[in-house]
C-alpha positions in Angstrom: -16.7 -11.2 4.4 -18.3 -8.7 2.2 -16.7 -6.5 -0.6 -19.8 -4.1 0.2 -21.0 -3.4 3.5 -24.2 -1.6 4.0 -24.9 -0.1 7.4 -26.7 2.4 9.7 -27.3 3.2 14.2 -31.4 2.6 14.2 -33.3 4.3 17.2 -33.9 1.0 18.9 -33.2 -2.3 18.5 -36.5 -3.3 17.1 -36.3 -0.3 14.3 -35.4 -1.6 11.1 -33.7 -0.1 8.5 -36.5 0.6 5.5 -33.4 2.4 3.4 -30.8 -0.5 3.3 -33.0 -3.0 2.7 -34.1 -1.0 -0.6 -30.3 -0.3 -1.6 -30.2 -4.0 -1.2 -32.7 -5.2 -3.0 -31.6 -3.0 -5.7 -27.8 -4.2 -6.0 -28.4 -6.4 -8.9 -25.6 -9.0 -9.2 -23.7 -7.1 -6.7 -26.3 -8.6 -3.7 -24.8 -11.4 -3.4 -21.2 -9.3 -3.1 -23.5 -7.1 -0.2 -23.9 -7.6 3.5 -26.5 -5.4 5.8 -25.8 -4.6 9.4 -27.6 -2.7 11.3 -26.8 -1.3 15.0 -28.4 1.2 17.2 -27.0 4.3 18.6 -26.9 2.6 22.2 -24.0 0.1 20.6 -20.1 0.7 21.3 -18.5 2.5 18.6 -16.1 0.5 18.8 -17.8 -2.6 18.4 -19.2 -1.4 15.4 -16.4 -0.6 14.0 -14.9 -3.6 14.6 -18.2 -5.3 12.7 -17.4 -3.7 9.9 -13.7 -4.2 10.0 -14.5 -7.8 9.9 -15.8 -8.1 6.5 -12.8 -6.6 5.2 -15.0 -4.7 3.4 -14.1 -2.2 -0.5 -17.4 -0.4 0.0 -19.0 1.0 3.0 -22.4 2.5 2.6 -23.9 4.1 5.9 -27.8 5.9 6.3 -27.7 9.1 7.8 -31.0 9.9 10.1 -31.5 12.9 12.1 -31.0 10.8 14.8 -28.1 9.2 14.4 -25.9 12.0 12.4 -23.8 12.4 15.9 -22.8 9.1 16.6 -22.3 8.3 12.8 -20.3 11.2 12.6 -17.6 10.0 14.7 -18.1 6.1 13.6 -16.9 7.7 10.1 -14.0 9.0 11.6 -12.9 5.8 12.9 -13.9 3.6 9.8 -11.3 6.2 8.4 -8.5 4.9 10.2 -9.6 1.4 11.1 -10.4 0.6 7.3 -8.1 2.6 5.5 -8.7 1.3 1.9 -12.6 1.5 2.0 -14.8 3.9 -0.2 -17.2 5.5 2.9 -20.6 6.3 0.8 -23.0 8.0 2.9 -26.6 8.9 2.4 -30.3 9.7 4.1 -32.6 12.5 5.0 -30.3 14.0 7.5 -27.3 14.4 4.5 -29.6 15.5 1.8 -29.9 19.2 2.1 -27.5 21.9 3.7 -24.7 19.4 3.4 -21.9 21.7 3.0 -20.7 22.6 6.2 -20.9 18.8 8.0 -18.2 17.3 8.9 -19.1 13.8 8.2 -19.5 15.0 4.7 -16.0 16.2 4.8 -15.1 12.9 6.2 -16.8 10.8 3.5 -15.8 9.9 0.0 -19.1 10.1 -1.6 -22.6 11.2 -0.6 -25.6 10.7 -2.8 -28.6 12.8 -2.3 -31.9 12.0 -1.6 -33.3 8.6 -3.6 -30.4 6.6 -3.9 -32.2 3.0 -4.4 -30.8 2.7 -7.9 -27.4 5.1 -7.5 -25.8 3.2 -5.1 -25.4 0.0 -7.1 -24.0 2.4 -10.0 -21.7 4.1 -7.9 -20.6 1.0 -6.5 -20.0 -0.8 -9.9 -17.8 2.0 -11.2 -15.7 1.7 -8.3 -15.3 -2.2 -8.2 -14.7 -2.4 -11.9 -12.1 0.3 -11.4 -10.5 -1.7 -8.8 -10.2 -4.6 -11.0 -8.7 -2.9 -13.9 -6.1 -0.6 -12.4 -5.3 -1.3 -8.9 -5.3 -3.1 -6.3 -6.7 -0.7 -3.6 -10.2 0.8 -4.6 -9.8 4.4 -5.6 -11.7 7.4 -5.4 -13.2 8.2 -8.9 -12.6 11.0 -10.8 -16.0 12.9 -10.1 -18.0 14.9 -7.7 -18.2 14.1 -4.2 -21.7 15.0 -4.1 -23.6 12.4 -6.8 -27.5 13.5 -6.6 -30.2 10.6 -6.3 -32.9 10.5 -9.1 -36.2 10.5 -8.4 -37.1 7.2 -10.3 -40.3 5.8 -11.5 -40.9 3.1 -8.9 -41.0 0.5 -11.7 -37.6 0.7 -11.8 -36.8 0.3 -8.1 -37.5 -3.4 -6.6 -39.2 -4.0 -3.7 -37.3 -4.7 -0.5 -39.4 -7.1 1.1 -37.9 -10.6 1.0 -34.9 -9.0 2.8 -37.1 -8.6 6.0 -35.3 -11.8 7.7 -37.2 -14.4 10.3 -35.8 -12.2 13.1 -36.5 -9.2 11.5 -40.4 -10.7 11.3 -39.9 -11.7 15.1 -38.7 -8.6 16.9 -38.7 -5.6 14.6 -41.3 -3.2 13.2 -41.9 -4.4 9.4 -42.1 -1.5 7.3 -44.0 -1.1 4.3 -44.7 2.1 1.5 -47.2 1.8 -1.8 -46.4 4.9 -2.6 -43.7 7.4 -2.1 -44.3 11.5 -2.1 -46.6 14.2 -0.6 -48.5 16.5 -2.7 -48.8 19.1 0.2 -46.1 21.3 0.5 -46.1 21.9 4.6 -42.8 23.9 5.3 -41.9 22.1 8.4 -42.1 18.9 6.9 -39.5 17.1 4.0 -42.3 15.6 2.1 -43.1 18.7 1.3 -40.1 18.6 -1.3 -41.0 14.9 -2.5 -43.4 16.1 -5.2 -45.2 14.0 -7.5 -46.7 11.4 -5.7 -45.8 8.2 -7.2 -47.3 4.4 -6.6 -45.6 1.0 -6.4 -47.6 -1.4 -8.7 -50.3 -2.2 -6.9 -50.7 -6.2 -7.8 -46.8 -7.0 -7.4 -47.2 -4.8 -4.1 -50.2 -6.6 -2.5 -48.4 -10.0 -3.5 -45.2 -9.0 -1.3 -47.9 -8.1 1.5 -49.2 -11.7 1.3 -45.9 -13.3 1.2 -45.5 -11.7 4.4 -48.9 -12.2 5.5 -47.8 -16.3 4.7 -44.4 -15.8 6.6 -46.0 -14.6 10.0 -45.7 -10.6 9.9 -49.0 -9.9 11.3 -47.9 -6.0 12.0 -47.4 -3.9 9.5 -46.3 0.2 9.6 -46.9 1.6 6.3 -44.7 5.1 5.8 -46.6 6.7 3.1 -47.0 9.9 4.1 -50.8 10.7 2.5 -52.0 6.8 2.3 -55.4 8.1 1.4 -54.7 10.7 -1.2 -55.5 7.8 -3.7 -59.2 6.5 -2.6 -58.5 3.8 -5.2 -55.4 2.4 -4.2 -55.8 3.0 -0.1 -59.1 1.6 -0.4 -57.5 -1.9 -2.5 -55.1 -2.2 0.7 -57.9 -2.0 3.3 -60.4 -4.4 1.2 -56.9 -6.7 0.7 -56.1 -7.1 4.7 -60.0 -7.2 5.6 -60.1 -10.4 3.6 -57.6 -11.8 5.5 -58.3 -10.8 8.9 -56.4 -13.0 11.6 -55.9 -12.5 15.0 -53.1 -10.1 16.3 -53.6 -8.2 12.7 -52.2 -4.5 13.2 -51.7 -1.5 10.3 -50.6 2.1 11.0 -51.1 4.1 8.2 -50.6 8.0 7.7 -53.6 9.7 7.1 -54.4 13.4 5.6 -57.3 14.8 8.0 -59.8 15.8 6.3 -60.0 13.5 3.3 -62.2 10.1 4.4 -65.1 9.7 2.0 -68.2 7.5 1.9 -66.4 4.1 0.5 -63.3 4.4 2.1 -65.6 5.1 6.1 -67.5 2.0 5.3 -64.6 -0.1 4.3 -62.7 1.2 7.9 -66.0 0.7 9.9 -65.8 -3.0 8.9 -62.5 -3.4 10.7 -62.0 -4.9 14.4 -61.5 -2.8 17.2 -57.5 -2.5 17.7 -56.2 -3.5 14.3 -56.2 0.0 12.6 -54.1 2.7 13.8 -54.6 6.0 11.8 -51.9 8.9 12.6 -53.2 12.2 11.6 -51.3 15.4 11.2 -53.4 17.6 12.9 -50.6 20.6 13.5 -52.2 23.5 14.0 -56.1 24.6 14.3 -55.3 28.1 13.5 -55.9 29.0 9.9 -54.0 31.7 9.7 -50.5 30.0 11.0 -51.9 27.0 8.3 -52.1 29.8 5.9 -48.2 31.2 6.5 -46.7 27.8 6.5 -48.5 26.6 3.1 -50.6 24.2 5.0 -54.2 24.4 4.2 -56.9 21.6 5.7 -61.2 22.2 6.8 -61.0 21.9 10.1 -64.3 21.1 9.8 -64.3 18.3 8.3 -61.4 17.1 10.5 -63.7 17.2 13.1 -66.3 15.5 11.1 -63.8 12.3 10.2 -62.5 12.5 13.8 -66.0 12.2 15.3 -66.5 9.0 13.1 -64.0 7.4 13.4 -64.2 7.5 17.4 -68.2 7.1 17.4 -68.7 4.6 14.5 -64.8 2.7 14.2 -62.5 0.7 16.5 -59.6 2.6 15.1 -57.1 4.1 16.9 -56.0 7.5 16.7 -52.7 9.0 17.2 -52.7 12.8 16.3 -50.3 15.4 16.3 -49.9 18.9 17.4 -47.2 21.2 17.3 -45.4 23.9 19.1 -43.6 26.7 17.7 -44.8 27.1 14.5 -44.4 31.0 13.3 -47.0 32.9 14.1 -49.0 30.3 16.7 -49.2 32.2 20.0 -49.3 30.2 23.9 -53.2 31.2 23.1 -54.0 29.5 20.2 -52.0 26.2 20.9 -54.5 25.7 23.9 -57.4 26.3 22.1 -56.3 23.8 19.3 -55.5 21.5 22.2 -58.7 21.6 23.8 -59.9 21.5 20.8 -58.3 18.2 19.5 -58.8 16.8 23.0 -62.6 17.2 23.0 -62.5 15.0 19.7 -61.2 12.4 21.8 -58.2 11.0 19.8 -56.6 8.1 21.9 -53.4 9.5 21.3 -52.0 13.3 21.1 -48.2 14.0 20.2 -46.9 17.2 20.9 -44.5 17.4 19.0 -41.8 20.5 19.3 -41.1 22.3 16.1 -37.9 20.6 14.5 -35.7 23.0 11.9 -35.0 20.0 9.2 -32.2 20.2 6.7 -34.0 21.7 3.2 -37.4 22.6 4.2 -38.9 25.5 3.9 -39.4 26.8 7.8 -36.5 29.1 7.4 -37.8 31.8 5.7 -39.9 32.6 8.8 -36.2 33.0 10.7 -36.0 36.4 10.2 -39.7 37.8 10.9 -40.5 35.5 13.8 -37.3 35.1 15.3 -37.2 31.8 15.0 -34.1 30.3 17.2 -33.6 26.7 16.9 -31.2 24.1 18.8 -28.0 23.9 16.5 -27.6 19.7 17.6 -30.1 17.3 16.1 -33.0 17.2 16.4 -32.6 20.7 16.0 -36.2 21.6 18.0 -37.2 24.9 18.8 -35.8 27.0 21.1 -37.8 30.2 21.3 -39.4 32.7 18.8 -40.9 35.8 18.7 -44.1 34.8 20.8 -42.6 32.2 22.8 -39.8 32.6 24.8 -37.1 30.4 26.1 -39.2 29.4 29.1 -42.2 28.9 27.7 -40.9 26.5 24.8 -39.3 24.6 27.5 -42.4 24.9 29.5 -44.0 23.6 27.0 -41.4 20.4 26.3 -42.0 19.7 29.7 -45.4 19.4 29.2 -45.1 17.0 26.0 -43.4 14.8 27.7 -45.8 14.1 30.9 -48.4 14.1 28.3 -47.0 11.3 26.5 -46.1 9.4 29.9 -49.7 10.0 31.7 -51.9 10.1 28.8 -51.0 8.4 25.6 -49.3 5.5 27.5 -53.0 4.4 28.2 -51.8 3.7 31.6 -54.9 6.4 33.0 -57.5 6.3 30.4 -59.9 6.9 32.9 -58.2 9.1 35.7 -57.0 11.8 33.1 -59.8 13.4 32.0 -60.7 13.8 36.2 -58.0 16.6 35.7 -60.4 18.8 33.4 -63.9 18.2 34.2 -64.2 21.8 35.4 -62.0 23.6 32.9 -59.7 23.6 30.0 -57.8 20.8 29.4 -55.0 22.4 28.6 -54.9 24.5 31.4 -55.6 21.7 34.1 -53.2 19.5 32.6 -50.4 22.1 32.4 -50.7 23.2 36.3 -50.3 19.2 36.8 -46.6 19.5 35.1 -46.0 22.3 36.5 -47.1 21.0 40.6 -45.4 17.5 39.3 -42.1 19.0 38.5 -41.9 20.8 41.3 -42.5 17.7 43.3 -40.1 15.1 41.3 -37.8 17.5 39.6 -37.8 15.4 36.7 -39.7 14.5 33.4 -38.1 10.6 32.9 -37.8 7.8 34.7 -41.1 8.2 37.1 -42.0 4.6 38.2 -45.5 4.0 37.5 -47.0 3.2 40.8 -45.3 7.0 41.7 -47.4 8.2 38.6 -50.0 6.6 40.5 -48.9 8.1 43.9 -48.4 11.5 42.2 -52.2 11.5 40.2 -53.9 10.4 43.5 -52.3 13.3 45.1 -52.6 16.5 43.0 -56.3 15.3 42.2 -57.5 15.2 46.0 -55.1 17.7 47.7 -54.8 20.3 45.1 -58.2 20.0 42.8 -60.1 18.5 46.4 -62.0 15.7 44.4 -63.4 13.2 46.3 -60.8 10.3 47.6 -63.0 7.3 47.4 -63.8 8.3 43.7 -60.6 9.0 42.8 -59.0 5.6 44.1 -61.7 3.8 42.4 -60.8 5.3 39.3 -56.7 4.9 39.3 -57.4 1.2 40.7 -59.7 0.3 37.7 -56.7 2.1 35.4 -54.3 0.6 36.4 -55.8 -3.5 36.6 -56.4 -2.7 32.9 -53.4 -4.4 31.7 -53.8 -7.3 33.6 -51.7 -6.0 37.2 -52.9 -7.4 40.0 -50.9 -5.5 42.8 -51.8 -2.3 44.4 -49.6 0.8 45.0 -49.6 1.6 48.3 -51.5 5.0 47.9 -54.4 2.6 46.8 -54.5 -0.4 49.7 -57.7 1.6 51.5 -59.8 1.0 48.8 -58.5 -2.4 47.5 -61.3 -4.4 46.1 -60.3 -8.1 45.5 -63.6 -8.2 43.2 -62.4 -5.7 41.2 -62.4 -6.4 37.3 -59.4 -7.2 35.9 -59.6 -6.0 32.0 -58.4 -8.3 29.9 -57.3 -7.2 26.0 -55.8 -9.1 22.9 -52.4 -9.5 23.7 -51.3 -9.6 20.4 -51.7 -6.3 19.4 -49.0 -3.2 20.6 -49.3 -3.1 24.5 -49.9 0.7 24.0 -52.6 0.2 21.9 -53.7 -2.4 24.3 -54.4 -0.4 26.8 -56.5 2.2 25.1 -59.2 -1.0 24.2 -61.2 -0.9 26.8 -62.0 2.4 27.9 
């Protein structure tokens, strides 16, 4: 039983919940007062509901994400009648902005906007000491609904890490942040409203990275959105996990493109191959859709950083593009696909525009026609130079993209697709054959990905069989399989070279290894 219950529907079971674990942390002598749950949006609402019910809780907080504002929605609903006498606090990115009209915000008793690491506890002592000195059932406060989080120095706020529990260490993505912000001001993107950068102390932070280092986390995502913005501090991190390299070691950090200079390459370059993975926010090549949503980078000297990083580093990259954005045409998306595809990143999301709550996409709406989905995650459904067909075209193609190329499953047997043209426009008449095949984007078996590349590359594009079978057999032993799809059985070689890669590290990272 808890008098406070803190709670929130993560993506997956192996997400953890970066929020509550700060709101924790930061409960002062309420945390011992203060459970955390944390289910997934797969879970019975229900049996969530009855979770909660259990504790018997005064005070239930819940994070609100755009992916979870659905089922949390009608979890609130039910809390309402299951736990009568609770406060429901809510909270997150997805409850932030634009809040008037939802109805979970109707639902709710309180919602606190934006940081609420240190306004939560606050909230929550006002309402407990009420309860104490006038009544037995918690009331509602005499206030606004709405409280609005402060943007604290980061001194003030404590660091969430010796919440991460032995399962959590075990099973989940461990998340870590040394500073919080974005100095950019993108217009697609909430950062873009989290302005000044500010920095956790970097000597109490790099101590909480050891104690996890000493408890076993040997993967570590850190969310800060521009980790190299501050060469100093970015560059005290890498020199901090470089001294301590150990086997299955892995960091993700997000990276600004065009921003790698001389100390911070030759600090990367000493790193393994596999344990750095750099995400870089490509977006858009086109400088003049940069230019109209207040994103400016040198493309030039993207390329430059891209080139080292795959010539002269083991890291991996994982960049993104994205469709939709005012004022990018069909056109110039391919070109800044080939584009990013001839720099040879091991990964490439492509991503569809997303209209989020607050930012500052929507003064295009009018001029570009800019028609979004009105359910999360609110993506793009057609504008001005892309219709309805083409954006779903194009969401089509995102998603065989991510299944045949970033999984690493055909690292090799890919680039066959587009050695006589534009990738782009080989890959897209791929989709566009496959579909019409299977009919579907999810929930293609593997050794019919197989089946499906063998055939399109020898039937339609008439490459040579005995090469192509050679290639998709060497693909797919890289993992460590050693049966053969059927399509494959002519040219079984039972000398053939089974790769072998550090199974420690992410299998999808895994894969792209040995290329």
């Amino acid at each position: 039983m808890a008098e406070i219950v803190l709670t929130t529907l993560n993506a997956r079971y192996w997400h953890s919940s970066f929020g509550l674990r700060y709101l924790k942390a930061n409960m002062g002598e309420l945390a011992d007062a203060t459970a955390l749950i944390e289910f997934t949006i797969n879970d019975r609402l229900i049996d969530i509901v009855a979770a909660i019910r259990s504790h018997q809780p005064k005070i239930i907080g819940l994070g609100i994400y755009i992916w979870n504002i659905d089922q949390t929605t009608q979890l609130v609903r039910d809390l309402r009648a299951a736990c009568p006498r609770a406060v429901i606090v809510i909270g997150g990115p997805e409850v932030s902005y634009e809040y008037e009209q939802l109805p979970i915000v109707e639902d709710a008793d309180y919602l606190i906007t934006g940081e609420a690491d240190l306004e939560f506890a606050q909230l929550c002592r006002r309402l407990l000491h009420q309860d104490k000195t006038e009544a037995t059932q918690l009331p509602v406060l005499n206030e606004s609904k709405v409280i609005p989080g402060t943007i604290s120095t980061l001194d003030q706020v404590r660091m969430p890490y010796e919440l991460y529990s032995d399962e959590d260490i075990a099973h989940r993505v461990i998340y870590v942040e040394i500073s919080r912000g974005c100095p950019f001001t993108c217009e697609f993107c909430l950062s873009a409203l989290e302005i000044p950068v500010r920095l956790f102390g970097e000597e109490e932070f790099l101590q909480a990275m050891q104690n996890l280092l000493d408890r076993g986390v040997r993967q570590f995502k850190f969310v800060d959105r521009t980790f190299n913005l501050n060469l100093r501090v970015s560059a005290a991190v890498l020199r901090f996990f470089l001294e301590r390299m150990t086997d299955g070691l892995f960091l993700h950090f997000e990276m600004i493109p065009d921003r790698l200079p001389a100390p911070l390459r030759e600090l990367i370059a000493e790193f393994p191959p596999g344990v750095l993975q750099f995400e870089i926010g490509v977006q858009t090549f086109n400088a003049a859709v940069g230019e109209l949503i207040s994103r400016r980078q040198d493309n030039n000297q993207l390329e430059d950083n891209f080139r080292f990083l795959r010539e002269q580093t083991g890291v991996h990259i994982h960049a993104d593009l994205i469709v939709g954005l005012p004022g990018e045409t069909l056109l110039s998306f391919a070109e800044g696909f080939d584009r990013l595809v001839r720099l040879n990143p091991h990964e490439i999301q492509v991503g569809m525009l997303k209209r989020l709550r607050g930012t500052p996409i929507t003064r295009h709406d009018e001029n570009w026609e800019m028609n979004y989905s009105r359910n999360a995650p609110y993506e793009i459904l057609s504008n001005r130079l892309l219709d309805f067909e083409t954006v779903h075209r194009m969401r089509r193609f995102a998603r065989y993209w991510d299944v045949f190329a970033n999984s690493g499953n055909f690292v090799r047997t890919i680039p066959l697709l587009w050695e006589s043209g534009s990738p782009f426009d080989r890959f897209d008449g791929f989709c566009e054959w496959l579909y019409q095949v299977e009919q579907r984007t999810h929930t293609i078996p593997l050794k019919m990905q197989v089946t499906r590349l063998f055939e399109y590359l020898t039937a339609e594009l008439s490459l040579a069989e005995d090469r192509v079978a050679a290639v998709l057999l060497e693909d797919y032993q890289r993992g460590g399989r050693r049966d053969i799809p059927d399509v494959l059985r002519a040219w079984y070689d039972r000398t053939s070279d089974v790769r072998k890669t550090r199974q420690s590290l992410p299998r999808r990272q895994q894969r792209h290894l040995r290329e």
